[in-house]
C-alpha positions as CSV (number, residue, x, y, z in Angstrom):
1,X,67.4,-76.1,-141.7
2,X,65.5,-73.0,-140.2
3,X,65.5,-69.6,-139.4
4,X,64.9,-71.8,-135.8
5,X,67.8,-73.7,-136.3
6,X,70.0,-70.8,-137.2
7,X,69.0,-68.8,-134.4
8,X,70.1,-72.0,-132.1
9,X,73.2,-72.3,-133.8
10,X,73.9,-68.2,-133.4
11,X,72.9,-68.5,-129.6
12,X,76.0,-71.5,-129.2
13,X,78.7,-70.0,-131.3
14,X,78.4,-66.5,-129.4
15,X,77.8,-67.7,-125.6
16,X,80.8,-70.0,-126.4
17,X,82.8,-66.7,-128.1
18,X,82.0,-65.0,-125.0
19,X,83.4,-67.5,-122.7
20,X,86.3,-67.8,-124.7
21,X,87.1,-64.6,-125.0
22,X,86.7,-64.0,-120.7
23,X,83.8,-61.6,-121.2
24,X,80.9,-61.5,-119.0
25,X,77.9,-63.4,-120.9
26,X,76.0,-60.1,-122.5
27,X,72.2,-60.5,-124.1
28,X,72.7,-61.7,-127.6
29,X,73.0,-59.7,-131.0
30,X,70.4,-60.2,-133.3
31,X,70.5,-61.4,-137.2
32,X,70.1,-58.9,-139.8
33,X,66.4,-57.9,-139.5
34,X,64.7,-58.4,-142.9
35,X,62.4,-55.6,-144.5
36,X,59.1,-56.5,-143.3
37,X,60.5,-56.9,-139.1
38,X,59.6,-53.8,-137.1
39,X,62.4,-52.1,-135.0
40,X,62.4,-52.2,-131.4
41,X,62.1,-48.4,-131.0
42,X,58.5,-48.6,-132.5
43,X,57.5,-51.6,-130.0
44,X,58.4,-49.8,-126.7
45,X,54.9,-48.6,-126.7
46,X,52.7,-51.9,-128.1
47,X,49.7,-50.9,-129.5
48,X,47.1,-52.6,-127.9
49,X,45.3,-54.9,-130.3
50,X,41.2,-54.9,-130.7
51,X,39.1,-57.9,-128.7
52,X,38.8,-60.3,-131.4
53,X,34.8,-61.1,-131.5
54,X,34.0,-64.8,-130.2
55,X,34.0,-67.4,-132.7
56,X,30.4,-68.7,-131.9
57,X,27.8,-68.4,-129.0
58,X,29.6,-68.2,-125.8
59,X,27.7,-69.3,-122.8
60,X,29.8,-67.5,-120.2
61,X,31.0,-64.0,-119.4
62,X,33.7,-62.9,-117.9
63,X,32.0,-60.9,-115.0
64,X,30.0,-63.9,-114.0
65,X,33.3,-65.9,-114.1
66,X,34.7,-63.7,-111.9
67,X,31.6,-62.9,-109.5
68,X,31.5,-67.1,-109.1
69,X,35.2,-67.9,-109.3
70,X,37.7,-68.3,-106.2
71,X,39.5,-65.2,-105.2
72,X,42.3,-66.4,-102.9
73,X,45.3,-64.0,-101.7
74,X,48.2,-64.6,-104.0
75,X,51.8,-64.5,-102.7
76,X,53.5,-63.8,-105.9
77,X,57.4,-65.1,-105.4
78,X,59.4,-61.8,-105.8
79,X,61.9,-64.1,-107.3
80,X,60.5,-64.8,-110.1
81,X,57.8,-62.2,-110.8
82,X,60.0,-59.2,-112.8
83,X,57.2,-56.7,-112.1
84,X,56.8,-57.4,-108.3
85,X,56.6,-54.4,-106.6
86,X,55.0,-52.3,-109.7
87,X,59.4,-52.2,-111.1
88,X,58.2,-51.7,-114.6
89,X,61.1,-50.1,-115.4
90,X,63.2,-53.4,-114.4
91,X,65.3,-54.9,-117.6
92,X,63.3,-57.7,-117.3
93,X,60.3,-55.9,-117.4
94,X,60.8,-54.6,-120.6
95,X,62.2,-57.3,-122.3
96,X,59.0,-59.1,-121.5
97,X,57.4,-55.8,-123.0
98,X,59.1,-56.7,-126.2
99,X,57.6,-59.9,-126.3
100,X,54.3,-59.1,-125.8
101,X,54.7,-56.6,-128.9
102,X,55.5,-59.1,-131.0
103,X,53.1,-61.5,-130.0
104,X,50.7,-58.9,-131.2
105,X,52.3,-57.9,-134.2
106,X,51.9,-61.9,-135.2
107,X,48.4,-61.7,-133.9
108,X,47.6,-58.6,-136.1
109,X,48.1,-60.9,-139.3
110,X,46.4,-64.5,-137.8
111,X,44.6,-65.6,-135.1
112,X,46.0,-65.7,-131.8
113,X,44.9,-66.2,-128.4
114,X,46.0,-69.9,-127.2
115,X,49.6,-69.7,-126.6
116,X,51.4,-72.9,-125.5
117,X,54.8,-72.2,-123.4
118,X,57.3,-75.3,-123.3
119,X,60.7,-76.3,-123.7
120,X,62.9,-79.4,-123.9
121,X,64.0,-80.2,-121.1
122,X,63.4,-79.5,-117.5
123,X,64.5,-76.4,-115.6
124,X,64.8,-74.2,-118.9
125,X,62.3,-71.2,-117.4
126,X,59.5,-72.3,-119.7
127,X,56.7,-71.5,-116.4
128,X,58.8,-68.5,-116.0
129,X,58.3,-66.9,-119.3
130,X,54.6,-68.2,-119.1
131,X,53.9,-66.1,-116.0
132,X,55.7,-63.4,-116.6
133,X,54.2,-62.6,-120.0
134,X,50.8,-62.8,-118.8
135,X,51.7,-60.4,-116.1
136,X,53.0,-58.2,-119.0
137,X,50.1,-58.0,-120.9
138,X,47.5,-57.0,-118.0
139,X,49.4,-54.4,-117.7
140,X,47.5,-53.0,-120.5
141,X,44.1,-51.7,-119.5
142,X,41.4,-53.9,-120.0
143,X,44.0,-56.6,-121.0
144,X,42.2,-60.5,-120.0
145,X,44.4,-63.4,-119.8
146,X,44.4,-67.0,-118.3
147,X,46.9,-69.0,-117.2
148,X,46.4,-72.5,-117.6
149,X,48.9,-75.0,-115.4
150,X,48.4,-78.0,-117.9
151,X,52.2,-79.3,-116.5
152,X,50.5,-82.0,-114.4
153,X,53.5,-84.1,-114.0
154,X,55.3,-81.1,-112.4
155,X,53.1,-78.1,-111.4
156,X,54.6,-75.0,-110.6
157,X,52.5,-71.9,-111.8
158,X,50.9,-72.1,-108.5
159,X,54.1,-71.4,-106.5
160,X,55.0,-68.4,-108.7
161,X,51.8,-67.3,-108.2
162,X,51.5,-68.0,-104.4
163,X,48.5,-69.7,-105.2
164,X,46.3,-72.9,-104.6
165,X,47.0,-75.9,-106.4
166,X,43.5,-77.2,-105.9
167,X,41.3,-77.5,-107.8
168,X,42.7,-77.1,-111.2
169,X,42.8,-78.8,-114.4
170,X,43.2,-82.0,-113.8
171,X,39.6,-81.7,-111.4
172,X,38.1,-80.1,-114.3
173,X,39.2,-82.9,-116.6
174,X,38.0,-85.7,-114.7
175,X,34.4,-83.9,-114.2
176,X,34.9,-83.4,-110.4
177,X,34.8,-79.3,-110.7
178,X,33.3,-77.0,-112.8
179,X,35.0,-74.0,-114.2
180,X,33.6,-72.1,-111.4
181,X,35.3,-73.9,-109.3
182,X,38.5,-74.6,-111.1
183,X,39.4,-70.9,-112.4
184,X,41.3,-68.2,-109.3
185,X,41.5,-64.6,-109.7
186,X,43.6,-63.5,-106.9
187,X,45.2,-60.4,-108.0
188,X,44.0,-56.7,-108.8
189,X,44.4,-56.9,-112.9
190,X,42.5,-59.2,-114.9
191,X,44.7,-62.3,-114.7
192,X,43.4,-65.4,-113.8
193,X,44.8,-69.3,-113.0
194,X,43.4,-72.5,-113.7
195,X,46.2,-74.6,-111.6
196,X,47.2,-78.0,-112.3
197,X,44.8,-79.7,-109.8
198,X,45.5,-82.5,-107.4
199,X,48.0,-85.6,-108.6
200,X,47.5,-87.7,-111.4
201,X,48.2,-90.6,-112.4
202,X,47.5,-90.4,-116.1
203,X,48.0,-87.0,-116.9
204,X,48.3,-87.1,-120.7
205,X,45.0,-89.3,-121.2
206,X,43.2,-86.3,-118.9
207,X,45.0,-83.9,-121.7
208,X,43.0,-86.0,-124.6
209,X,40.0,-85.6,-122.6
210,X,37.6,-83.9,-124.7
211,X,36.4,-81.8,-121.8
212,X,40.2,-80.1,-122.0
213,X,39.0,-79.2,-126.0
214,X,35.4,-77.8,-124.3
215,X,37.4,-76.3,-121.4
216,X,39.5,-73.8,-124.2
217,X,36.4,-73.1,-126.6
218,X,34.1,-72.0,-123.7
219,X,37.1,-69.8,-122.0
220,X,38.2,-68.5,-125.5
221,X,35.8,-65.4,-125.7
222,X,35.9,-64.2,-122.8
223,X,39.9,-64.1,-122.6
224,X,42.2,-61.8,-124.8
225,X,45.1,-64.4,-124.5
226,X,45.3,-67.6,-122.9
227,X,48.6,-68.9,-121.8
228,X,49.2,-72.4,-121.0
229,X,52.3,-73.8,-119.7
230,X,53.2,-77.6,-120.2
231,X,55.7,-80.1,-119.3
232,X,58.9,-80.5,-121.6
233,X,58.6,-81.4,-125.0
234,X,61.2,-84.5,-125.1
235,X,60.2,-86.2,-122.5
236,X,56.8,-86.5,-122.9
237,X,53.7,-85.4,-125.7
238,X,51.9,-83.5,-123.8
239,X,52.8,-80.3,-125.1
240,X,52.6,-81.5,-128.9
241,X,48.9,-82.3,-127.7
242,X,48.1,-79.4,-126.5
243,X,49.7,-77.1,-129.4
244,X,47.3,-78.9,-131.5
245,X,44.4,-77.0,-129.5
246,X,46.1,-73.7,-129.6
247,X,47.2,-70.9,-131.6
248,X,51.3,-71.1,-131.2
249,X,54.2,-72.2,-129.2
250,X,56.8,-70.4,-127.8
251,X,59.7,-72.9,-127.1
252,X,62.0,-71.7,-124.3
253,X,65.8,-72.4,-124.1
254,X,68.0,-71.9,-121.2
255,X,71.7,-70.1,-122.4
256,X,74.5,-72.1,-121.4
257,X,72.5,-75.0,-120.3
258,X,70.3,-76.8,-123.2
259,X,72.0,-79.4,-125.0
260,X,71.9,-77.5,-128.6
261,X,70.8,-80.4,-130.4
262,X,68.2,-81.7,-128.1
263,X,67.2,-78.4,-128.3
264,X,66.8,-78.3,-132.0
265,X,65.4,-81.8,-132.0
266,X,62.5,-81.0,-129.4
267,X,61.7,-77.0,-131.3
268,X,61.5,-79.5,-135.0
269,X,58.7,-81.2,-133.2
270,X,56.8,-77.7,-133.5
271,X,57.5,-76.2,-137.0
272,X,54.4,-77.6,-138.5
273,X,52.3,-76.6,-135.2
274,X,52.5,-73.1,-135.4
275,X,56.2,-72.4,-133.6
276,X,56.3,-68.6,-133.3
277,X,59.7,-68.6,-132.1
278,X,62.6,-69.5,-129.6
279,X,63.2,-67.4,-126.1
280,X,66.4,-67.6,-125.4
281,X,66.5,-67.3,-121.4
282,X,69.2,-66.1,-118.6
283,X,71.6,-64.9,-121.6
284,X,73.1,-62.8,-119.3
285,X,74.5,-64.1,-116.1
286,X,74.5,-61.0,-114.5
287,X,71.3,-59.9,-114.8
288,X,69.0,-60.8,-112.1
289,X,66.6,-62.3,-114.7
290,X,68.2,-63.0,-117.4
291,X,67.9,-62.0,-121.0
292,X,66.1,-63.1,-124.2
293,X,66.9,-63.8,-127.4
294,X,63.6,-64.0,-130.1
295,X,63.9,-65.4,-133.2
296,X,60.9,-65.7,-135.5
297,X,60.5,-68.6,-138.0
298,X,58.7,-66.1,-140.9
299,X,61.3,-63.9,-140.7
300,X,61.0,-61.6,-137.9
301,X,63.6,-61.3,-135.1
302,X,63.9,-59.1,-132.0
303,X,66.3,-59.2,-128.9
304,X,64.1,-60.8,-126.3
C-alpha cells in the first residue's frame, strides 16, 4: 500500500517474533534506509533551523504575548515528562531528540510549523508525544513553540503540564477570551499552552469555527512550531479538520496494543493531508518510556 502501511506491518510481524521467541520486547529495527535518509549519527546534534519570516503582517509579538499572557506555576507530571529533572541524557530524551531532527530535516525542504499529533484510538500516547516533543525542541536556544489542547472531548495536556484547564480553546472559540487570556507560559523556556478550555458540548463545530483558522494565522509568526494535539482519528473528525489547517500529522501507535488494521485504516485517512509518519510508542516494555519507531512516507526512516 505504503511505505505507512509497510512500516505497520514490520512493527506486528517483529513485536509478535519477539513474543514468540520469549524475548523481552526491544525498540524495533529499521527498513533499509534509502540514499537520500540521513543517518542517525549526523542527527544527535540537530541543526537548528532559521525562523521562517511571517507570511503576511502579524499584529502580535511574542514579547507582548508573553508580557499580557497568564503565567501560572506548572507542575509538570514526572511521569510523563522524559526531561523532568533537566535528564537529558534519559533514553527517552533522546529518542525524542531524534524526532525533532527529522522534523527539521522535513521542514528544511517545505513548510513546517503546524504539526497535528493524533492517533486512532484512545490511550495510544498521542498527548504524550505532543508534549514531549515540544519540550524537546525549547531545548534549543531561542526555540518558540505552542501547544494547542484542541482534544476537547478529552483534555489532558493540562495534566501533563500541571496546568490550568481554563481558559483555553474552546473560550477562545466561542469569543468569550482573547488570546491574551487564553495562551499560559508557565515554565522557564519558551513553551507556551493554549488548554482545551471549559466543557463543550459541540466541540467539533467550535473546531470549524473560523476564529480557530484566525486563532493559527495570528499565532503562526510569532511561534517556530506549533503543536496541537487532538482527539483520536476513528472515532471522530476532528483531527482530519484540523490537519487541513496545519502543516503535517504525526500519527501515533501504541506497540502491542493498536488493532493493526484500525491502525492502518485511521493513518489512510492522512496520506493526502500531509502524514509525515507513524511513532511507534512503548516498543520496549522495559523502558520506562517506551520506544519509537519512525517511519517516513517519502522515504525516510529513523528508529524513533
Amino acid at each position: 500500500m505504503s511505505r505507512i502501511h509497510e512500516a505497520l506491518k514490520k512493527a506486528a510481524q517483529e513485536r509478535s517474533a519477539q513474543i514468540a521467541a520469549g524475548a523481552a520486547p526491544s525498540f524495533l529495527e529499521v527498513a533499509d534506509a534509502p540514499r537520500t535518509a540521513v543517518p542517525l549519527r549526523e542527527l544527535d546534534e540537530p541543526t537548528v533551523p532559521m525562523r521562517i519570516p511571517a507570511e503576511g503582517p502579524s499584529f502580535l509579538r511574542y514579547e507582548d504575548l508573553i508580557k499580557s499572557c497568564a503565567s501560572p506555576k506548572w507542575k509538570t507530571d514526572a511521569r510523563m515528562n522524559v526531561f523532568e529533572g533537566g535528564d537529558d541524557g534519559h533514553v527517552g530524551a533522546e529518542r525524542f531528540r531524534t524526532l525533532r531532527s527529522r522534523l527539521y530535516q522535513i521542514s528544511g525542504t517545505r513548510p513546517l510549523r503546524r504539526v497535528v499529533v493524533t492517533s486512532s484510538v484512545p490511550a495510544e500516547g498521542k498527548t504524550f508525544v505532543a508534549a514531549n516533543l515540544a519540550q524537546s525542541i525549547v531545548r534549543q536556544p531561542d526555540r518558540k513553540v505552542l501547544l494547542i489542547d484542541a482534544d476537547l472531548r478529552a483534555s489532558r495536556l493540562h495534566q501533563v503540564l500541571g496546568a490550568p484547564r481554563t481558559p483555553g480553546l474552546s473560550d477562545y472559540l466561542r469569543g468569550e477570551a482573547d488570546e491574551f487570556k487564553v495562551v499560559q507560559k508557565g515554565s522557564d523556556s519558551h513553551l507556551c499552552l493554549i488548554p482545551a478550555g471549559t466543557e463543550a458540548s459541540n466541540p467539533s463545530e467550535l473546531l470549524l469555527n473560523d476564529r480557530m483558522k484566525r486563532l493559527l494565522e495570528l499565532m503562526t509568526p510569532i511561534f517556530d512550531w506549533i503543536i496541537i494535539d487532538t482527539p483520536p482519528a476513528l472515532p471522530v473528525h476532528d483531527a482530519s479538520m484540523m490537519a487541513d489547517l496545519c502543516d503535517g500529522v504525526l500519527f501515533v501507535i501504541r506497540a502491542g496494543a493498536t488493532d493493526h488494521e484500525l491502525a492502518v485504516k485511521a493513518a489512510a485517512g492522512f496520506e493526502d493531508k500531509n502524514l509525515l509518519g507513524v511513532v511507534l510508542n512503548r516498543v520496549d516494555g522495559d523502558a520506562g518510556y517506551g520506544g519509537y519507531y519512525y517511519s517516513y512516507p517519502a522515504g525516510e526512516e529513523s528508529k524513533k
